[in-house]
C-alpha positions in Angstrom: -71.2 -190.0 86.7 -67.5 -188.7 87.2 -67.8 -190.1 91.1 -68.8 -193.2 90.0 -66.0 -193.8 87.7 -63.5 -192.3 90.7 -64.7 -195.2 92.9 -64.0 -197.4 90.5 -60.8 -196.6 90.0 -59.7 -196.2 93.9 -61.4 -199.6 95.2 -59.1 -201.7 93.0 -56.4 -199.9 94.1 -57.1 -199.9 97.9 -57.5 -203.6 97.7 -53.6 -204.0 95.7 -52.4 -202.0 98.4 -53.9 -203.7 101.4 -52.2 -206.7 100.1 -48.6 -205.0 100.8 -49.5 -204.6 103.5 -45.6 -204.6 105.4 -44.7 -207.2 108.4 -44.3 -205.8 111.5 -42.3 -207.6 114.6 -44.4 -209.2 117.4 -43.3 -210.2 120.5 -43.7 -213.4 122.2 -43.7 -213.4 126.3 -43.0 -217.2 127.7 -43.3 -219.2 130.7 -41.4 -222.2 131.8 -42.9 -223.8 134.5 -40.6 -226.0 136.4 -41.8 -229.2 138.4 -38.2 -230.2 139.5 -35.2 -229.3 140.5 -33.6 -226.4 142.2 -30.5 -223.7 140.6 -29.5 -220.3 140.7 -31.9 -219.1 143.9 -34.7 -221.0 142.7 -36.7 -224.6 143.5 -39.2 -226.1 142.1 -42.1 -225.7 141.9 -41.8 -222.3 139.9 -41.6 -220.2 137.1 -39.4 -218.8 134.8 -40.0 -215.8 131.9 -38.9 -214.4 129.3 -39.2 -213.5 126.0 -37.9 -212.8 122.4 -39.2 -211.3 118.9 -40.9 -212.8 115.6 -41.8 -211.1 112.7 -45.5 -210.8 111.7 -45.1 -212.6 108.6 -43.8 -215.5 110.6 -46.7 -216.0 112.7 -49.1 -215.9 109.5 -47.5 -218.9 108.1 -49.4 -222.6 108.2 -49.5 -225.0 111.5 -45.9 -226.8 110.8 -42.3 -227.1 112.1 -39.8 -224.2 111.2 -36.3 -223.5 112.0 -35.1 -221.6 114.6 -33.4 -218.3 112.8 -37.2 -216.3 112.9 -36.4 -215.7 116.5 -34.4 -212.7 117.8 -34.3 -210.4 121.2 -34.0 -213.5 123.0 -34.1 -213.1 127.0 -35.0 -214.8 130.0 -34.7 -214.7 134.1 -34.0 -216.9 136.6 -34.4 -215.9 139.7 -32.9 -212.4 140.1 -30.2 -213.4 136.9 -31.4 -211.9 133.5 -29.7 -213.5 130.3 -29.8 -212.4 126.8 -28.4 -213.3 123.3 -26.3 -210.7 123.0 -24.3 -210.3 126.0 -24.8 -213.7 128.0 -24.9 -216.8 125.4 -24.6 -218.3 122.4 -28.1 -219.5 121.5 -28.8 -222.4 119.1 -32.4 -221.6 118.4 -32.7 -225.0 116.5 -36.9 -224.8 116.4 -40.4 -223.4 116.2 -43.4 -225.4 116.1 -46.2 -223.2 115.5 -49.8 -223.9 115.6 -52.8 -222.1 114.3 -50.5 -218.8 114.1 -49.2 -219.6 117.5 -45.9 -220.7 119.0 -46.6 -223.6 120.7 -43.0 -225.1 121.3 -39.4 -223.9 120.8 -36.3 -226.3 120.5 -33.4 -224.7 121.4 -29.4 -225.1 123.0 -28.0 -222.5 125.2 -24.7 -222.3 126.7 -22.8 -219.2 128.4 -19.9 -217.2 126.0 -16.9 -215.5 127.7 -19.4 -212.7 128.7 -21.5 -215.1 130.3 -22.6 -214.6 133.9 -22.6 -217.9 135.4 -24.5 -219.9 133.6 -26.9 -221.9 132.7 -26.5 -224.3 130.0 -30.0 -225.0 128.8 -32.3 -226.9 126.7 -36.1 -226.7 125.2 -37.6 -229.1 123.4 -40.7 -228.9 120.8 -42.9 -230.9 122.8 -42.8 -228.3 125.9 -40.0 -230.1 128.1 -37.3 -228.6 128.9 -34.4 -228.0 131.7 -31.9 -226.1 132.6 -28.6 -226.5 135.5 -25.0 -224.6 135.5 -23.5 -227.0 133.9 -25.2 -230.9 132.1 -23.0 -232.7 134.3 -25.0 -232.2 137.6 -27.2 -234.7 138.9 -30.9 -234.8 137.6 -32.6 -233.5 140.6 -30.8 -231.0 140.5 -31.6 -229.7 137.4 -34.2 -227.4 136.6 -36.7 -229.0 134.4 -40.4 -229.1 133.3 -42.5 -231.9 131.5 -43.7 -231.8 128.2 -46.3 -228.7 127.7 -44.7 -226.9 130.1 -43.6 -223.7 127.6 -46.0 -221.4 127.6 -45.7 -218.7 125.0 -48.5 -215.3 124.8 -48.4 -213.1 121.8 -48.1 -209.4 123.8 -49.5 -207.7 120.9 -52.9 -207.1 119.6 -54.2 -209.7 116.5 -52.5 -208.3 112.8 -55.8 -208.8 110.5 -54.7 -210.6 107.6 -54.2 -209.2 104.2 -57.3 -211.0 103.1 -59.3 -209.4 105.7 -58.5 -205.6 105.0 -59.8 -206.6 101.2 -62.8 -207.6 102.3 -63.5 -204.6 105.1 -62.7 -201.9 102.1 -64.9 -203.7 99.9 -67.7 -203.8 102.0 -66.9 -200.1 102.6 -66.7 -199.2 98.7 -70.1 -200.9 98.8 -71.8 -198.8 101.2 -70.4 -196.1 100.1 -71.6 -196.5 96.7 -74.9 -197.7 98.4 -75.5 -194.4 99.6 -74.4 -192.4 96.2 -77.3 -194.4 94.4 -79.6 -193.4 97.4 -79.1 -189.8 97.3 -79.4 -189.9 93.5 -83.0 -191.2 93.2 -84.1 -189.6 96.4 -82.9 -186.4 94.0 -84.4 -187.9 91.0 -87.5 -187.8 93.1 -87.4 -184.6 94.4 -87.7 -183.4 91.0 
């Protein structure tokens, strides 16, 4: 009887703490693909990567339009040229629209700071289009650019089971193991 009343006790509490269960970041790889345009060693078409950091928590929120400030880590490359937040601009991460707990689209304004290394100024739009060029006074066809859709943005780490779900597997396990208690009890009742 005194393991029964153990189990009791430590299922409840294996479910309260599975709920606390603390956020963790994630990060996001992306893909530009440009159809246009040709800057700094490279012409369309190609492809340019990068990638930046969101916490867990952000990615378990509803299908909707957030702002910007979840994002951090920020990078890309262009051609042989890496930039980053911290040393090579002054990002205005303005957007994140996020569908079925994935980034689908990020709206953002990047220009170069005093550490900058030679450009670009660029700029993302929800809806996937985007461009980017040394400066916005160049001519369009010169600018790098994609259409709308043409962000692409992969989650590098493994699926984070929701809260929810660790609940239910410890549950199920509480049951089995109590399952099996009861078992060996009347097959030793029987025995008898």
């Amino acid at each position: 009887m005194m393991r029964l009343s153990t189990l009791a006790v430590q299922a409840p509490l294996l479910l309260v703490l599975a709920g606390t269960a603390a956020a963790t970041p994630v990060t996001i790889d992306f893909t530009l693909t440009a159809t246009e345009g040709s800057q700094f060693g490279v012409t369309a078409p190609a492809e340019i990567t990068g990638s930046f950091v969101v916490d867990s928590s952000f990615l378990a929120q509803a299908s909707g339009n957030y702002d910007g400030s979840a994002i951090s880590d920020f990078l890309m490359q262009i051609g042989t040229q890496v930039y980053d937040q911290n040393t090579a601009f002054s990002p205005d991460l303005q957007g994140i629209d996020l569908e079925n707990h994935n980034i689908v689209g990020v709206a953002m304004n990047w220009e170069q700071t005093a550490a900058g290394l030679g450009g670009p100024f660029t700029q993302w739009a929800e809806d996937g289009t985007w461009f980017a060029g040394s400066t916005v006074e160049q001519p369009g066809d010169e600018i790098l650019q994609g259409p709308a859709g043409s962000q692409a943005f992969t989650n590098t780490a493994g699926a984070v089971p929701e809260a929810s779900t660790w609940a239910m597997m410890l549950a199920g396990f509480a049951g089995l193991g109590y399952a099996g208690y009861r078992k060996a009890r009347q097959a030793a009742v029987a025995s008898i």
